[in-house]
C-alpha positions in Angstrom: -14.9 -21.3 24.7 -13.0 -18.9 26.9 -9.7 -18.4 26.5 -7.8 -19.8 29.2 -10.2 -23.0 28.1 -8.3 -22.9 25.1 -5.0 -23.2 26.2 -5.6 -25.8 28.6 -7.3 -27.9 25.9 -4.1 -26.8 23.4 -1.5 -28.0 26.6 -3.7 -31.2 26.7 -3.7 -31.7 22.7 -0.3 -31.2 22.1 2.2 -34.4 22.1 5.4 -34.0 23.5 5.0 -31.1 26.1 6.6 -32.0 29.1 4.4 -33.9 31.4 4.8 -31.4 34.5 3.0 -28.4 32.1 0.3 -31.0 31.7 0.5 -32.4 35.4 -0.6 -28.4 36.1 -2.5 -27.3 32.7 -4.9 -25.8 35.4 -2.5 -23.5 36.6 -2.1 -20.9 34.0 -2.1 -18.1 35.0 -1.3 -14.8 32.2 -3.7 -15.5 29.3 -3.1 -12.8 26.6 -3.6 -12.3 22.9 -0.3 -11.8 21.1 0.1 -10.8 17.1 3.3 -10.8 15.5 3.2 -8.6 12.0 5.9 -8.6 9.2 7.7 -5.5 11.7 8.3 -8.2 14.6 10.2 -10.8 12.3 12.1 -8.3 10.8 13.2 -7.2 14.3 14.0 -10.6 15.3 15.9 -12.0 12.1 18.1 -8.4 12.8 18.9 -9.6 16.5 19.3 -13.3 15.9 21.5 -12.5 12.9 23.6 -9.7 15.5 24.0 -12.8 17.9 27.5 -14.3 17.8 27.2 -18.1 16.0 28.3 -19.5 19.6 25.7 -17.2 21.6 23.5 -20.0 23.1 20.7 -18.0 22.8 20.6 -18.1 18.8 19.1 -21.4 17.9 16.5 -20.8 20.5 15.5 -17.2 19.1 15.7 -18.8 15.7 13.4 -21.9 16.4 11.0 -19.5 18.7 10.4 -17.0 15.5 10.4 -20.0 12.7 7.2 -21.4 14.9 5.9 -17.9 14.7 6.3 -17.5 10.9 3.3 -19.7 9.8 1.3 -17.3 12.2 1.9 -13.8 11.4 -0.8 -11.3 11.5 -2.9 -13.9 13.3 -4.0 -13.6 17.1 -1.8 -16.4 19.3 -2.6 -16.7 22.9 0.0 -16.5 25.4 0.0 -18.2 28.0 2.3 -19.3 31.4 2.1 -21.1 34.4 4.5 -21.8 37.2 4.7 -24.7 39.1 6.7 -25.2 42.6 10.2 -24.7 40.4 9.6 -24.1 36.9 7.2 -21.5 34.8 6.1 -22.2 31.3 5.6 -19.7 28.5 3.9 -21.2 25.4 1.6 -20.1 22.9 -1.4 -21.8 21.4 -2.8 -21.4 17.4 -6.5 -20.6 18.9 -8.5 -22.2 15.6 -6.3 -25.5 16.2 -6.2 -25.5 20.1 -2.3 -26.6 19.7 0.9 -25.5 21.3 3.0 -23.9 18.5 5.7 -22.8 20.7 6.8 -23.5 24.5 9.4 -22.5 26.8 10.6 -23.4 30.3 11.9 -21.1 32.6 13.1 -20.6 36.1 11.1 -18.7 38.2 13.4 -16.2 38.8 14.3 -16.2 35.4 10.2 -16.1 34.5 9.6 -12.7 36.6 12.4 -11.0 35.1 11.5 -11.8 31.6 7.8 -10.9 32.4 8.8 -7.3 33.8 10.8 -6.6 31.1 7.6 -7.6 28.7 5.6 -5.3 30.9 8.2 -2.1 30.5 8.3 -2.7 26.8 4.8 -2.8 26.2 4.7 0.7 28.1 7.4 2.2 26.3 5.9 0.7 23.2 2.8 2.5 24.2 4.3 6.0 25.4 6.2 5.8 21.9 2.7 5.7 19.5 1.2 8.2 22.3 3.9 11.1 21.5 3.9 10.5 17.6 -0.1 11.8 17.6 
């Protein structure tokens, strides 16, 4: 089964997903592999911990990386979709075919987050590139 496959079957699976990310399960559109290893939790529990206790932002970090826990060093997809309003990032335990995490977005809000994904992957990249 392909990938994108997968995470339509995982959007279909999954129980209480918002029924417009299911109206357009169709509609995805970035389908990447994604692994999280010890490294990328330690990062997160430093930022989440930085965060001020009223920073909005800190429960959602916090739920986003518990989800994650059960999964490191394993391959999640990643995918997202936009619909007329809205985009959706979520990612999907491949073996299960189940949503472990999801997030709506605005649009706007969607192609910044995506660009700055996209410039830290490169820098990520230029960064192992010049310790050879």
């Amino acid at each position: 089964m392909e990938k994108k496959e997968i995470l339509i079957r995982a959007i279909r699976n999954t129980e209480g997903l918002p029924a417009v990310l299911r109206e357009h399960a169709d509609k995805i559109g970035v389908c990447e592999d994604e692994l999280f290893d010890e490294s990328d939790f330690k990062n997160a529990d430093e930022h989440i911990q930085s965060l001020s206790p009223s920073d909005p932002s800190k429960a959602e970090l916090a739920k986003k990386w518990a989800a994650f826990r059960p999964f490191c060093n394993i391959t999640l997809f990643q995918g997202s979709l936009w619909t007329d309003e809205t985009a959706f990032n979520f990612w999907v335990a491949p073996e299960t075919t189940t949503v472990i995490h999801w997030r709506q977005w605005s649009q706007e809000r969607f192609k910044l987050a995506r660009e700055m994904i996209d410039v830290s992957k490169k820098l990520k990249a230029l960064q192992q590139k010049s310790e050879r």
